[in-house]
N, C-alpha and C positions, 0 to 999 in steps of 0.2 A: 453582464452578470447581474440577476436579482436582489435584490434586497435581504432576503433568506438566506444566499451566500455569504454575502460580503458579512452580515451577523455572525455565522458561523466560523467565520474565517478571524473576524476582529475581537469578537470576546472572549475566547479562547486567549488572543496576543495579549491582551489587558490583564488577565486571570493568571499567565504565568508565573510576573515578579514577587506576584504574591503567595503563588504556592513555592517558589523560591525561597524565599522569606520564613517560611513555615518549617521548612528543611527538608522539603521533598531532592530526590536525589538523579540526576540522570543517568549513571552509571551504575549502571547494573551489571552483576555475575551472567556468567553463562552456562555457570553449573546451575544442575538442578533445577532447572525449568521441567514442568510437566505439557509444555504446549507440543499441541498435537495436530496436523492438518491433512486432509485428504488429499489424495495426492490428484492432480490430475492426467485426464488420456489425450493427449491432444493429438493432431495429426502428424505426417512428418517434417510438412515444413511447420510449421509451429514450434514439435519439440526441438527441430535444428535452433532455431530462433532463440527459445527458451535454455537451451545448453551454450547458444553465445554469450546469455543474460549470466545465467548462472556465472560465469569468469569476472563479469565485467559489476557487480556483486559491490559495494561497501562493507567494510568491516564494519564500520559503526553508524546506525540511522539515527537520526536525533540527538546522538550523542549515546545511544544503546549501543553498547556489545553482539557481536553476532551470536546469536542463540537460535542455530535451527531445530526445527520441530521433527518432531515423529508423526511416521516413519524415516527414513534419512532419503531423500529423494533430489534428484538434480532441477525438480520444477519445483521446489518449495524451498524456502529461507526465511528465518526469523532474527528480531531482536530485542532483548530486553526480558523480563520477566516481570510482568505479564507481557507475551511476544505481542509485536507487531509482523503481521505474517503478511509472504509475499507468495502466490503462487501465481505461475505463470502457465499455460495452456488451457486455461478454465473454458468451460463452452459458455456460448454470447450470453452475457447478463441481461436478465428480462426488464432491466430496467433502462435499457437502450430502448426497448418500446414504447416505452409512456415519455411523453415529450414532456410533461411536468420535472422529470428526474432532472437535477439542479446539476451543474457542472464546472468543470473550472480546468483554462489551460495552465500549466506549471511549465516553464522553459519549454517550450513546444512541446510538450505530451497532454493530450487530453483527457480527462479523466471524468467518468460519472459518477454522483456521491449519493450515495444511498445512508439514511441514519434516520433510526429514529431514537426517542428520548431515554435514553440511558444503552442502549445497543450500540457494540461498536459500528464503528465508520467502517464502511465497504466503497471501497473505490477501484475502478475498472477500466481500464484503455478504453480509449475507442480507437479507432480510423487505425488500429496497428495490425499486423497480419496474424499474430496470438492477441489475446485477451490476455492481460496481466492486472492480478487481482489483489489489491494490497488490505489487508484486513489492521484498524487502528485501532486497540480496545480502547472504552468509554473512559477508563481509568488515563491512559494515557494521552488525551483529548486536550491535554492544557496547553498545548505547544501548536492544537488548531492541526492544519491539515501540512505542517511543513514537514512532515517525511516525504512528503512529496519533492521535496527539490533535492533529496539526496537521491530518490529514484528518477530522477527525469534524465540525466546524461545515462546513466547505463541502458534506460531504454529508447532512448533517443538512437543510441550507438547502435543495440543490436536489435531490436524490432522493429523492422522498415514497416514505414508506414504502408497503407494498403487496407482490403477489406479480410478480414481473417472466414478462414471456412469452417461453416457447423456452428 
């Protein structure tokens, strides 16, 4: 892991107890969110895949409420407001081709991090048979990338590792 990473990953965990402190909240409503996410067209085995994910689902990531997005769809899932969204059958993220793209394994799921300065975090499976695509807004970034270990057993569980198609 580079030096880039581990930054990203550590000042975000330092930066929490202080916006703790300030009386930021991590429980959020699940009414009244306006988050909205495209839905994606994956193939069949993918969407199979993606509708095992779908079950195997956390109520709450980070300590967020489950808050899915519009359209209502079985490859998308959100939480929080501002959501942290989850779509699953996305097609290959272009950022699996630049070997620069930073990465980080979470309880055996791999992930590639795409971010730049004030844009949410976009993180992406790799080596799984779908692409599952967890979008972190910038707002929500104090907690660093640990929604990630509330996603890593449900897709551990139902996205067999393997190379995904398209």
């Amino acid at each position: 892991m580079n030096i880039s990473v581990l930054r990203r990953l550590l000042v975000p965990a330092v930066l929490l107890p202080l916006l703790t402190a300030v009386g930021c909240s991590s429980a959020d409503s699940a009414a009244g969110s306006g988050a909205r996410a495209s839905v994606p067209t994956p193939d069949a085995a993918a969407a199979k895949a993606c509708r095992k994910l779908r079950t195997e689902l956390p109520e709450h990531v980070d300590g967020l409420s489950r808050n899915d997005p519009a359209p209502k769809s079985e490859l998308t899932a959100g939480w929080g407001d501002p959501a942290i969204i989850l779509r699953c059958g996305v097609p290959r993220p272009a950022a699996l081709d630049d070997p620069k793209t930073d990465s980080v394994e979470v309880d055996g799921v791999d992930w590639a991090i795409e971010h730049k300065d004030g844009a949410p975090y976009l993180l992406s499976t790799t080596l799984r048979i779908a692409y599952v695509e967890v979008t972190i807004p910038a707002s929500r970034a104090g907690n660093g990338l640990s929604p990630l270990t509330d996603f890593a057993k449900p897709v551990a569980a139902t996205i067999p590792k393997g190379i995904a198609e398209g």
